[in-house]
PDB file with one MODEL, atoms N, CA, C and O in Angstrom:
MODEL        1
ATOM      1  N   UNK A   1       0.816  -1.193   0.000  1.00  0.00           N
ATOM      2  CA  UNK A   1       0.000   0.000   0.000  1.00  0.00           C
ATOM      3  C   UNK A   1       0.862   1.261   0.000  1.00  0.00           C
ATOM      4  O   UNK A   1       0.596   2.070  -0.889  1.00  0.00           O
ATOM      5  N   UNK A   2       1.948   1.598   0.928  1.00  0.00           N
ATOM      6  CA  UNK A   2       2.708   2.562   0.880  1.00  0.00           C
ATOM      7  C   UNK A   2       3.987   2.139  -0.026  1.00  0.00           C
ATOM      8  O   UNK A   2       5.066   2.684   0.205  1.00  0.00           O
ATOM      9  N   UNK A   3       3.904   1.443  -0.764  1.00  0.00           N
ATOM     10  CA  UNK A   3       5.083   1.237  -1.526  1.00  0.00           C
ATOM     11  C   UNK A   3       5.861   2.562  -2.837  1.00  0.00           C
ATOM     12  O   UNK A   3       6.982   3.064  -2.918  1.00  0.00           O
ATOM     13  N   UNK A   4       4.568   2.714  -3.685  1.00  0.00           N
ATOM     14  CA  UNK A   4       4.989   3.959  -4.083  1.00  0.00           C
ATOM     15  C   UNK A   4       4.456   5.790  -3.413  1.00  0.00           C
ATOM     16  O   UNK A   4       3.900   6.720  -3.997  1.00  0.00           O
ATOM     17  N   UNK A   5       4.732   5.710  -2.628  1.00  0.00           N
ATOM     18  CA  UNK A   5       4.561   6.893  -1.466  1.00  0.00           C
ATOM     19  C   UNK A   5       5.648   7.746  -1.499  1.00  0.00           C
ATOM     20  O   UNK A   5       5.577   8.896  -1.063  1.00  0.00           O
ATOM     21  N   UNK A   6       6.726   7.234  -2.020  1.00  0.00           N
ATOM     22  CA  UNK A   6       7.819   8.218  -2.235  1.00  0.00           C
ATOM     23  C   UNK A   6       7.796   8.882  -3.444  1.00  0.00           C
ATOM     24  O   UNK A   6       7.850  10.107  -3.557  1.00  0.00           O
ATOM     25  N   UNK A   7       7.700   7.927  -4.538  1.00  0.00           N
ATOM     26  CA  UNK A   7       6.944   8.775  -6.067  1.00  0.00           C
ATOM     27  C   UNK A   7       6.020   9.933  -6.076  1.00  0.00           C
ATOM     28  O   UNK A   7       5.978  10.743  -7.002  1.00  0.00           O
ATOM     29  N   UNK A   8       5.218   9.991  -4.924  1.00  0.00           N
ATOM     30  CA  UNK A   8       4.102  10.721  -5.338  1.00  0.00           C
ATOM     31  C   UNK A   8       4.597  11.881  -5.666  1.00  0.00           C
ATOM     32  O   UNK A   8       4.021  12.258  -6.687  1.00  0.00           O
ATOM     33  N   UNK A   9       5.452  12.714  -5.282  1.00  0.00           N
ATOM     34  CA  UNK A   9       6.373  14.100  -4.844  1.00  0.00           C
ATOM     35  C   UNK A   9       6.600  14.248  -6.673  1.00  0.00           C
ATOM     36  O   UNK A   9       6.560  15.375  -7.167  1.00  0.00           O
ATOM     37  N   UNK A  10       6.808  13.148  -7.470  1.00  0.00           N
ATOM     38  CA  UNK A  10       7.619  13.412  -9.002  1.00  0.00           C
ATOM     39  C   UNK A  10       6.467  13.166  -9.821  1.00  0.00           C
ATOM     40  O   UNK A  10       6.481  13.712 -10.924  1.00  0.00           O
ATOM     41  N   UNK A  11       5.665  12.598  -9.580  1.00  0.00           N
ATOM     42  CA  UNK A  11       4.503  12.538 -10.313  1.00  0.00           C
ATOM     43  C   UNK A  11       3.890  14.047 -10.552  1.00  0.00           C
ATOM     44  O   UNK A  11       3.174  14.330 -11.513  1.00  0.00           O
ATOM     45  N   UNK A  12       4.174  14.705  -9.816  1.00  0.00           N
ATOM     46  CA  UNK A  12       3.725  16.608 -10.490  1.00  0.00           C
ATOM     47  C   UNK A  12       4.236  17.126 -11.354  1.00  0.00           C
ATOM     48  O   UNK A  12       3.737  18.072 -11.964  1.00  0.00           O
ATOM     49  N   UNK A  13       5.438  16.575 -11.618  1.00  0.00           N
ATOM     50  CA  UNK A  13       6.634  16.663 -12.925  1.00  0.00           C
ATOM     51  C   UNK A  13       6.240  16.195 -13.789  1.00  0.00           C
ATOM     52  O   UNK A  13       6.320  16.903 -14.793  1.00  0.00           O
ATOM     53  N   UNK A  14       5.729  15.089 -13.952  1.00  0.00           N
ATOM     54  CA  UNK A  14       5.365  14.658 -14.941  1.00  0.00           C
ATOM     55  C   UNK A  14       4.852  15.295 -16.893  1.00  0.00           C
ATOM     56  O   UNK A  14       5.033  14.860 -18.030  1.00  0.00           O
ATOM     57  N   UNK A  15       4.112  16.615 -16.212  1.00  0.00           N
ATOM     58  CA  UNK A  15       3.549  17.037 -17.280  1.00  0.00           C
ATOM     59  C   UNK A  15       4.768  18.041 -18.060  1.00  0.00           C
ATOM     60  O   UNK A  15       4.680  18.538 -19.182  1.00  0.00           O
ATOM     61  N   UNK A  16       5.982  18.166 -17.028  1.00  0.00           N
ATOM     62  CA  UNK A  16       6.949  19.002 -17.454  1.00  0.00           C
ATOM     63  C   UNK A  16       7.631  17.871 -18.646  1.00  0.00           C
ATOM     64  O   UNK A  16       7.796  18.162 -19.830  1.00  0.00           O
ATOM     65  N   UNK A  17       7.862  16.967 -18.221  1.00  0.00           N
ATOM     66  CA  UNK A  17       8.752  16.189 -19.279  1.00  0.00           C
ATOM     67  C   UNK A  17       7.664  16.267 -20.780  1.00  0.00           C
ATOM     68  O   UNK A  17       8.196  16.684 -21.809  1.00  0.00           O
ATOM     69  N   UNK A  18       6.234  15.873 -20.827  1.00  0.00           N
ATOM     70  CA  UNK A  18       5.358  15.708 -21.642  1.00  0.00           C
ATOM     71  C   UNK A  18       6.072  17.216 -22.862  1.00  0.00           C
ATOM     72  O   UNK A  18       6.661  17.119 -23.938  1.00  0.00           O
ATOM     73  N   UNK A  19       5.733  18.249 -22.195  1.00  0.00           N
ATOM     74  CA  UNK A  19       5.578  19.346 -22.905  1.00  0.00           C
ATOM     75  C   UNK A  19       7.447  19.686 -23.342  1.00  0.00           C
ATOM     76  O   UNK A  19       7.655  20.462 -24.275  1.00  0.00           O
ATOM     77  N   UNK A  20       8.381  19.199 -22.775  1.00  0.00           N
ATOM     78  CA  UNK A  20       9.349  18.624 -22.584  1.00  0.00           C
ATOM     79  C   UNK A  20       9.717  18.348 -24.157  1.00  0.00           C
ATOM     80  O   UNK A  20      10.118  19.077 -25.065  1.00  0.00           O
ATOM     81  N   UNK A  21       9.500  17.417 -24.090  1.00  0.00           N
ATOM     82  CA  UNK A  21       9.396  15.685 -25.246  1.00  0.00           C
ATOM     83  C   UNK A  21       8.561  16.315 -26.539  1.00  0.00           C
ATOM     84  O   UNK A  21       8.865  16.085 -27.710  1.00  0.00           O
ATOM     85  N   UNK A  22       7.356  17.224 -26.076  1.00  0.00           N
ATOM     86  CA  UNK A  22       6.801  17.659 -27.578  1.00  0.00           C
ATOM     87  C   UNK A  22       7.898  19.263 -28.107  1.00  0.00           C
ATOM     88  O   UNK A  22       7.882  19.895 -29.163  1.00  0.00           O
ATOM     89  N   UNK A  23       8.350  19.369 -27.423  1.00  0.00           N
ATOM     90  CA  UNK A  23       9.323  20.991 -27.701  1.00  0.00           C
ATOM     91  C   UNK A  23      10.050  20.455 -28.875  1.00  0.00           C
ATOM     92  O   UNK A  23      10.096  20.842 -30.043  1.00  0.00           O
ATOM     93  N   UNK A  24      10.681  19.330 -28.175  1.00  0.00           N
ATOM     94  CA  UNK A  24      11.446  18.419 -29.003  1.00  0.00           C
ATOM     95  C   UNK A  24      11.248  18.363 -30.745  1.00  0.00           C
ATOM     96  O   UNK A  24      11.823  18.793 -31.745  1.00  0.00           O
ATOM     97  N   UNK A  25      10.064  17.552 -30.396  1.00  0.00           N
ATOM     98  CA  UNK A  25       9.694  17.019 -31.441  1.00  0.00           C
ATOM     99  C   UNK A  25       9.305  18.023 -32.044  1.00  0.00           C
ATOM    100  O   UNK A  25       9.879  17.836 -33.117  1.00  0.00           O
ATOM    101  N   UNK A  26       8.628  19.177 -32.191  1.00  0.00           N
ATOM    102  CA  UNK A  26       8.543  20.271 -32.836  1.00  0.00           C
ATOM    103  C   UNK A  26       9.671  20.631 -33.349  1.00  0.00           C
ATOM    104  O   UNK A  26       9.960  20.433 -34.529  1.00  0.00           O
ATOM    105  N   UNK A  27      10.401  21.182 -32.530  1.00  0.00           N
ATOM    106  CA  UNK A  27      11.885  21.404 -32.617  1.00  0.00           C
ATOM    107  C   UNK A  27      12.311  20.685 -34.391  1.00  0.00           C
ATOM    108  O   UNK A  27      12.332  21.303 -35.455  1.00  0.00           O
ATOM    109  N   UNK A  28      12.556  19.445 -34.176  1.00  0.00           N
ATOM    110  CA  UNK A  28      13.150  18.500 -34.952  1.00  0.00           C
ATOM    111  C   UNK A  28      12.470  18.577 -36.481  1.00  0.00           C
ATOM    112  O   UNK A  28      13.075  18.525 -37.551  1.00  0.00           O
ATOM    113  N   UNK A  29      11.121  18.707 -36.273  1.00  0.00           N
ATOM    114  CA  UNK A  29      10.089  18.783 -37.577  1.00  0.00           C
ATOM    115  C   UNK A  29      10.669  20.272 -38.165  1.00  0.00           C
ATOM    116  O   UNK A  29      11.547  20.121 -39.015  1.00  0.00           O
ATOM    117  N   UNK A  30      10.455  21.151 -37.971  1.00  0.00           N
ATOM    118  CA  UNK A  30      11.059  22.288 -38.263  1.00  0.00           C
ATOM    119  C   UNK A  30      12.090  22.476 -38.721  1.00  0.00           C
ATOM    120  O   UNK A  30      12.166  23.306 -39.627  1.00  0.00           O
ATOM    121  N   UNK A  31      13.583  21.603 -38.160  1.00  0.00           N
ATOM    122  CA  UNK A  31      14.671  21.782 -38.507  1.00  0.00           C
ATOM    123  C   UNK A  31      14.110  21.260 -39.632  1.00  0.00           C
ATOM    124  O   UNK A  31      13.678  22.058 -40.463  1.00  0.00           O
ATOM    125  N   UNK A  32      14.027  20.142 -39.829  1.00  0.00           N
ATOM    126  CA  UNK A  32      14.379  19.344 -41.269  1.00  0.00           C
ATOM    127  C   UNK A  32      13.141  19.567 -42.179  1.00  0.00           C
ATOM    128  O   UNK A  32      13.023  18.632 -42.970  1.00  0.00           O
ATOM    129  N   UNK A  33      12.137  20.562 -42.316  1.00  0.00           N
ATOM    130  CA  UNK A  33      11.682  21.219 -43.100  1.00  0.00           C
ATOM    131  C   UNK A  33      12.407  22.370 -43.556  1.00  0.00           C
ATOM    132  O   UNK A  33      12.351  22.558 -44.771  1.00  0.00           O
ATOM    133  N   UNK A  34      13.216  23.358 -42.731  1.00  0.00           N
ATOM    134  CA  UNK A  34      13.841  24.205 -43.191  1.00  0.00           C
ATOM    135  C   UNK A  34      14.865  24.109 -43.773  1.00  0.00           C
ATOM    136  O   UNK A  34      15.152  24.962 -44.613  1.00  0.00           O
ATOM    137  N   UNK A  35      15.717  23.047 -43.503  1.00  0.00           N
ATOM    138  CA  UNK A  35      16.732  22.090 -44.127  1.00  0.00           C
ATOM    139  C   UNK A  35      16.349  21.512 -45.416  1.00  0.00           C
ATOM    140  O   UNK A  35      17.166  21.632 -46.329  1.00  0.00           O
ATOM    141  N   UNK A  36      15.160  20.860 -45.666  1.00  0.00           N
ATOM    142  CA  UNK A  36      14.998  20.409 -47.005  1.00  0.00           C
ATOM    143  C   UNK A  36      14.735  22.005 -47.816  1.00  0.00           C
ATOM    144  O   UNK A  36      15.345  22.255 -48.855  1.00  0.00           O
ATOM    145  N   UNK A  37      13.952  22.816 -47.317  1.00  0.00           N
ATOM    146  CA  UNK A  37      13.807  23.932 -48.354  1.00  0.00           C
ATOM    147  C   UNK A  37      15.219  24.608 -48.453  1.00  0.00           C
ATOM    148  O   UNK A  37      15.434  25.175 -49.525  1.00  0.00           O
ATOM    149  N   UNK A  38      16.140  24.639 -47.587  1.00  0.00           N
ATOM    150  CA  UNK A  38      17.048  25.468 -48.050  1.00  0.00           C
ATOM    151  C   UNK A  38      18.040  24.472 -49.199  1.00  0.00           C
ATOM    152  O   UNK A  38      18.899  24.922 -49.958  1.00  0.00           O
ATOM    153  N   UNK A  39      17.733  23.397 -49.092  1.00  0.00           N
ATOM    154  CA  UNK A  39      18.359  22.871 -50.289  1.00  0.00           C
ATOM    155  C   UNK A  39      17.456  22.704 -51.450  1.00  0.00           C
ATOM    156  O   UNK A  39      17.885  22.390 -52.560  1.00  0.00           O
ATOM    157  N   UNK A  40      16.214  22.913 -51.195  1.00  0.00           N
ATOM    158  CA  UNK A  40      15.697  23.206 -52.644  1.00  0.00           C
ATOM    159  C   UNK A  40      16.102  24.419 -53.547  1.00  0.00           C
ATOM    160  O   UNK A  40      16.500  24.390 -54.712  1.00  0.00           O
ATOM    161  N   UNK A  41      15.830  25.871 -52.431  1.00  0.00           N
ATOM    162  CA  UNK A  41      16.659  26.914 -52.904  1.00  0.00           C
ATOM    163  C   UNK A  41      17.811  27.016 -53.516  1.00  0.00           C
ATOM    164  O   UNK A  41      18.010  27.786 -54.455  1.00  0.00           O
ATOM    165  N   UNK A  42      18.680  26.221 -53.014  1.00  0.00           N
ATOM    166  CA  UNK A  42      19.972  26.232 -53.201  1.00  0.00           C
ATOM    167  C   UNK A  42      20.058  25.272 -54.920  1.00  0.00           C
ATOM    168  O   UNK A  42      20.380  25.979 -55.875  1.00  0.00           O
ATOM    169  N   UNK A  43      19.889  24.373 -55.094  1.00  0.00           N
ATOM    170  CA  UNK A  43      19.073  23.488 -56.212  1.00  0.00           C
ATOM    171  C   UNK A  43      18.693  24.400 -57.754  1.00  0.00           C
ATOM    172  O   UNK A  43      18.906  24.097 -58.928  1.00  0.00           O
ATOM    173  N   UNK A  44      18.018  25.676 -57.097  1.00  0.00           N
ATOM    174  CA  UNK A  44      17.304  26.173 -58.406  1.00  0.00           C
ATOM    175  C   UNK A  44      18.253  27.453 -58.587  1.00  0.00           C
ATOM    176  O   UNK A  44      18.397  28.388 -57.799  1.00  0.00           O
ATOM    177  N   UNK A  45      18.737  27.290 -59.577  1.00  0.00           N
ATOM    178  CA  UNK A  45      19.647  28.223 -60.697  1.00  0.00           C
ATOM    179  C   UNK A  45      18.498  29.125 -61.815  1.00  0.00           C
ATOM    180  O   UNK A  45      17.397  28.855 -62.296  1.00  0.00           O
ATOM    181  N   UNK A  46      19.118  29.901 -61.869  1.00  0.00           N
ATOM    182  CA  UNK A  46      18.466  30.943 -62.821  1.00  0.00           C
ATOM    183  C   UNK A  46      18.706  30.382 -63.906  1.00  0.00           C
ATOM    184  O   UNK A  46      19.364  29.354 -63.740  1.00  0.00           O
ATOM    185  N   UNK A  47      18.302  30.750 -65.636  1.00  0.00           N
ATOM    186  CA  UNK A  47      19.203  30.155 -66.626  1.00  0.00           C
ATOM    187  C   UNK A  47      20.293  30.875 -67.122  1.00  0.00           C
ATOM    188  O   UNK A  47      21.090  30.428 -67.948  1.00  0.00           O
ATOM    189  N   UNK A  48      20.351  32.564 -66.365  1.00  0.00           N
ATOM    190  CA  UNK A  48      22.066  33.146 -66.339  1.00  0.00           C
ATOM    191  C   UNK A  48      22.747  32.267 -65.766  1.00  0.00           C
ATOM    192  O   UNK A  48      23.658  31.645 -66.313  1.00  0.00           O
ATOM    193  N   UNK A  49      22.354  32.114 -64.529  1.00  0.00           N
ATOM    194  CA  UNK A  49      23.555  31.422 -64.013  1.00  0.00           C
ATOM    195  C   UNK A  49      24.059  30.177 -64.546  1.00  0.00           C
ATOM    196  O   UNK A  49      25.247  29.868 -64.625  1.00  0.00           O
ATOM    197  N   UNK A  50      22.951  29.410 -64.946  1.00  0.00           N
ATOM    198  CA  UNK A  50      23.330  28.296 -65.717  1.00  0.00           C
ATOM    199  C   UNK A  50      24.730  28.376 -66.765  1.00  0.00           C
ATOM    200  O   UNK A  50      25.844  27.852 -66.763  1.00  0.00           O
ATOM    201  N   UNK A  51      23.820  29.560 -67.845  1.00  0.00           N
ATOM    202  CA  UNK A  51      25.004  29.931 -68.890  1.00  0.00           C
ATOM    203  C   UNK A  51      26.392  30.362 -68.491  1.00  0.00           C
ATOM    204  O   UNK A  51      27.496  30.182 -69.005  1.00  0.00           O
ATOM    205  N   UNK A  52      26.076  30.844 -67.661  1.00  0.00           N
ATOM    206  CA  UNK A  52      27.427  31.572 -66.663  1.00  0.00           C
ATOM    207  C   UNK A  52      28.304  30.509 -66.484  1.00  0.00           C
ATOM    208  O   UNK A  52      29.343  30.658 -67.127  1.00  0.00           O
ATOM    209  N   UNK A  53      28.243  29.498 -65.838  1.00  0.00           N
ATOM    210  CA  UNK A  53      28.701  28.254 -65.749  1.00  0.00           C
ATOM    211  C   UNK A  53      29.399  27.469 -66.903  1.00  0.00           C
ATOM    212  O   UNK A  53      30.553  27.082 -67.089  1.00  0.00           O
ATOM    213  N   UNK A  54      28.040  27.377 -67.718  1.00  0.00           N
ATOM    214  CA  UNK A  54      28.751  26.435 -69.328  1.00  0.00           C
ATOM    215  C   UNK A  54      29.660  27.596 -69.929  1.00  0.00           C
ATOM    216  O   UNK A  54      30.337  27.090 -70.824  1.00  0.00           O
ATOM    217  N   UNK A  55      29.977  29.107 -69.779  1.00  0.00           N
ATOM    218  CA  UNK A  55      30.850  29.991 -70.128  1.00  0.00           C
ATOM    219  C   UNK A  55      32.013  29.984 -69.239  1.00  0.00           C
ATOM    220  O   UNK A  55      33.104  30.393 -69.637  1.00  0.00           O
ATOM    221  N   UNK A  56      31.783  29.423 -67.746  1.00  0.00           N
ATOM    222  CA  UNK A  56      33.450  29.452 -67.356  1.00  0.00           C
ATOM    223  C   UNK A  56      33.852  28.030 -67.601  1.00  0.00           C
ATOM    224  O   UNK A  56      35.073  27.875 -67.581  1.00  0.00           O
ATOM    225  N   UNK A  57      33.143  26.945 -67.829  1.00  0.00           N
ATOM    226  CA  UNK A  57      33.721  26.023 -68.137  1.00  0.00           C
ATOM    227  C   UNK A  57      34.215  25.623 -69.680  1.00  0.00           C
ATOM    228  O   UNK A  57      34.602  24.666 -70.350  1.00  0.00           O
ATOM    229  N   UNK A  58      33.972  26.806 -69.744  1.00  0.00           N
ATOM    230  CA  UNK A  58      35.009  26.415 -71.631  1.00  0.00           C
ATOM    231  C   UNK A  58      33.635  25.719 -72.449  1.00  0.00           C
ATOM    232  O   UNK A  58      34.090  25.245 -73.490  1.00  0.00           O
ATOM    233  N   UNK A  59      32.339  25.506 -72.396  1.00  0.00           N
ATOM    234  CA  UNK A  59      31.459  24.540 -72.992  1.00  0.00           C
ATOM    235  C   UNK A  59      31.040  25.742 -73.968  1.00  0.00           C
ATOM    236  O   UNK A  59      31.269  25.415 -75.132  1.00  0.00           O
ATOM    237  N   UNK A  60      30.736  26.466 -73.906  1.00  0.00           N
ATOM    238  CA  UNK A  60      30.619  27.625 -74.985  1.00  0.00           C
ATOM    239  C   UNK A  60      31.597  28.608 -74.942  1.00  0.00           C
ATOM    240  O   UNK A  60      32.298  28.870 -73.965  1.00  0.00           O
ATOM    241  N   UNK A  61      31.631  29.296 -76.335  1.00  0.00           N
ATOM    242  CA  UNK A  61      32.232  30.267 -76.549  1.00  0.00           C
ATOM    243  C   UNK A  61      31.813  31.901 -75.991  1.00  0.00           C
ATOM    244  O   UNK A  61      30.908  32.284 -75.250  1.00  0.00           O
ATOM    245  N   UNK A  62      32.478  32.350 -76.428  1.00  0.00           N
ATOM    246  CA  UNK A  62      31.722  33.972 -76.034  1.00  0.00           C
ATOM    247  C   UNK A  62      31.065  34.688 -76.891  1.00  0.00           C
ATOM    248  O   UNK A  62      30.740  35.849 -76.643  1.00  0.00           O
ATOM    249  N   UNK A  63      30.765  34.036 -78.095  1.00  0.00           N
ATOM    250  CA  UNK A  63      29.695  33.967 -79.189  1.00  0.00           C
ATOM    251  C   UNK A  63      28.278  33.743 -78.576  1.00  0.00           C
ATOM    252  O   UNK A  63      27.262  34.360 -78.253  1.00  0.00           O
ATOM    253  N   UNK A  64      28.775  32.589 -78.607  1.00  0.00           N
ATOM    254  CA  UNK A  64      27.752  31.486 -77.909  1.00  0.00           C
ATOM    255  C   UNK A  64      26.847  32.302 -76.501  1.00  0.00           C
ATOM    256  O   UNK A  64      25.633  32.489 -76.417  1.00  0.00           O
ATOM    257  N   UNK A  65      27.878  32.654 -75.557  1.00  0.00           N
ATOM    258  CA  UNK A  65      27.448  32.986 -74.660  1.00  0.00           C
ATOM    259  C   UNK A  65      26.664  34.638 -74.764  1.00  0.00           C
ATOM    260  O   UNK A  65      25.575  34.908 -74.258  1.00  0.00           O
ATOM    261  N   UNK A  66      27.311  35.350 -75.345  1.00  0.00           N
ATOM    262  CA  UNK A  66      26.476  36.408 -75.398  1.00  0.00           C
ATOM    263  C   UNK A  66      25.165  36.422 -76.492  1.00  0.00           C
ATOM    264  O   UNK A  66      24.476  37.436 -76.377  1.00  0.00           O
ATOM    265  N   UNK A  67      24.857  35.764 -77.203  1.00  0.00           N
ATOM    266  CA  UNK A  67      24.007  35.120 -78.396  1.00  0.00           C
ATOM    267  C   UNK A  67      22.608  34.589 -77.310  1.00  0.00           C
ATOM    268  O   UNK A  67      21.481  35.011 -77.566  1.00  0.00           O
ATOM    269  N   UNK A  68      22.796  33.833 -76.356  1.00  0.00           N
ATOM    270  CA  UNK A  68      22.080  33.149 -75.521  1.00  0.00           C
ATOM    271  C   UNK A  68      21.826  33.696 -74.664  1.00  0.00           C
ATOM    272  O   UNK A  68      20.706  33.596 -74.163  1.00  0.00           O
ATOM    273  N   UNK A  69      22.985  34.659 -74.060  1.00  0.00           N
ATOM    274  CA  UNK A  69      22.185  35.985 -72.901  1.00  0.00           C
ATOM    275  C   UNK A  69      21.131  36.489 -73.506  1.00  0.00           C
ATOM    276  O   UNK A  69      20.186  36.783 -72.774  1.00  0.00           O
ATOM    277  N   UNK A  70      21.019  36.683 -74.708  1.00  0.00           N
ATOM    278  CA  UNK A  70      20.451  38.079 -75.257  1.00  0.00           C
ATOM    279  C   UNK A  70      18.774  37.272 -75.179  1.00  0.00           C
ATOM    280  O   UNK A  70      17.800  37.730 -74.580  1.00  0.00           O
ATOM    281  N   UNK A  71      18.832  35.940 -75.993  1.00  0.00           N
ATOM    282  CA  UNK A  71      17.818  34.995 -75.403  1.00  0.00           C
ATOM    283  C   UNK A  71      16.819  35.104 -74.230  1.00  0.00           C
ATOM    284  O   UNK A  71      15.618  35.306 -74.056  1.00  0.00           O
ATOM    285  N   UNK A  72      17.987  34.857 -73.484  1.00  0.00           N
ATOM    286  CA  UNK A  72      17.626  35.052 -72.457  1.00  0.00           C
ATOM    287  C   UNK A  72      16.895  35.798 -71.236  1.00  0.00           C
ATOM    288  O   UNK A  72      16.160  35.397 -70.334  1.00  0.00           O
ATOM    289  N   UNK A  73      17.549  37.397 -71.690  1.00  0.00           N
ATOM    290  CA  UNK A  73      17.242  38.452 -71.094  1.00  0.00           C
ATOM    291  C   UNK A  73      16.367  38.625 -71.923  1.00  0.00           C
ATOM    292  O   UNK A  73      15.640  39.617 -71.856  1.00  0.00           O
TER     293      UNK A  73
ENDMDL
END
């Protein structure tokens, strides 16, 4: 009968860990939503920048490249 009589005192805590444990988990959902969007952002290139790219890598000329800005813009 008096066996858990000493518990009773932590059992008022209880609801602290609850709200605790959901901070958490909020917490965590959030990170890795903001985490996947910032790598979506990061992912999407303009199509300057694109060209910009195939122009420092030697894949077009500067024919080429200003011909396709103009496209572009």
């Amino acid at each position: 009968m008096y066996a858990f009589h000493g518990l009773g005192c932590w059992m008022g805590f209880g609801w602290i860990l609850g709200i605790a444990a959901l901070i958490v988990i909020v917490w965590l959902i959030v990170k890795a939503v903001n985490y996947n969007n910032k790598l979506q952002r990061n992912n999407k290139k303009s199509a300057l920048d694109m060209l910009k790219e195939r122009f420092v890598k030697g894949e077009i000329s500067k024919e080429e490249f200003e011909e396709m800005k103009k496209i572009i813009e």
